[in-house]
C-alpha positions, 0 to 999 in steps of 0.5 A, a space after each residue: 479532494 477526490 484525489 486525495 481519496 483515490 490515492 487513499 484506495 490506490 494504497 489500498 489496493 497495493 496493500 492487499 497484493 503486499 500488506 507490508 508494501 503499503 505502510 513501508 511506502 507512507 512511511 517512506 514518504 513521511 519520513 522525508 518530508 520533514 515534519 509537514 505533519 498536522 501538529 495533532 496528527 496521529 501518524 509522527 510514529 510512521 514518519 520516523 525514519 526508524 519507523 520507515 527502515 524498519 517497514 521497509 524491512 518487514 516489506 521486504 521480508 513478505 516479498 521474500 515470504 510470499 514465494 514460498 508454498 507455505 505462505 497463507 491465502 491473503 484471502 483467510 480472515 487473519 491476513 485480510 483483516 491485516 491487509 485491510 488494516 494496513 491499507 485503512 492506516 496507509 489511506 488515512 495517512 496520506 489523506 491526512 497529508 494532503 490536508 483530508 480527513 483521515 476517517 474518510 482516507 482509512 475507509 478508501 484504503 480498506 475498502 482498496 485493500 479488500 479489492 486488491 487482496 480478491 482481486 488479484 488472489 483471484 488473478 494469481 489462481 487463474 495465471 497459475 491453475 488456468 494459463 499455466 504459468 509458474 507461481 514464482 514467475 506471477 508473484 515476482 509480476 505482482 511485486 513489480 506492480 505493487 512497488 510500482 504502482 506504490 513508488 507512483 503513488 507516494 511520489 505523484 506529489 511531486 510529479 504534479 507540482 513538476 509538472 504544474 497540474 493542479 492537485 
């Protein structure tokens, strides 16, 4: 259970570097699992595989949108708010998945994504206006550890029962 809940704030904390990245991995990972949704689940939308390529390019689209100078601060009241949502949406779907309650899930998840949103706007500030280091440069750093770490996280799964742990 506590598991499942720190996975729910992980998704979060990928959702507030990239708010698109979060829900496009769920989704993902949803539309290839086929059909293991509760019957009442409020997620069958993110588990389309239409749902999923279409994340998947919004996803996509906000790596491309994030290196440009005129991208907004993730930390302005309209992008944190989105970035919290998805991260809620992300945390309590896989929360749901692994047989947890989604309220609880979406809580973990927004809470990681406040985190990750400060967290690493205030990391990107101090590597770009204090080390010096160039924007585009911590940016693609970022995008790294947000795919990363999503692909680990929707795929530790697997990796568990590969390797016979008890999740």
């Amino acid at each position: 259970m506590i598991r499942t809940y720190l996975t729910a704030f992980q998704i979060g904390i990928v959702a507030g570097m990239r708010a698109m990245s979060a829900p496009a991995f769920v989704s993902h990972k949803l539309a290839h699992m086929g059909g293991q949704l509760p019957p009442k689940s409020s997620f069958h939308l993110l588990a389309s595989p239409k749902t999923a390529t279409v994340l998947n390019v919004l996803a996509a689209g906000e790596l491309i949108g994030d290196k440009r100078p005129s991208a907004p601060d993730r930390t302005t009241p309209f992008a944190l708010t989105g970035r919290v949502m998805s991260g809620a949406v992300s945390g309590a779907a896989l929360s749901e998945i692994d047989g947890q309650t989604a309220g609880y899930g979406a809580v973990a998840g927004g809470l990681g994504a406040l985190v990750g949103s400060f967290a690493f706007f205030h990391l990107r500030h101090w590597l770009t206006h204090e080390q010096n280091l160039p924007d585009p440069l911590v940016a693609l750093a970022e995008d790294a550890i947000a795919i990363g770490t999503g692909w680990r996280l929707i795929n530790q799964q697997e990796l568990v029962d590969l390797y016979g742990y008890d999740s």
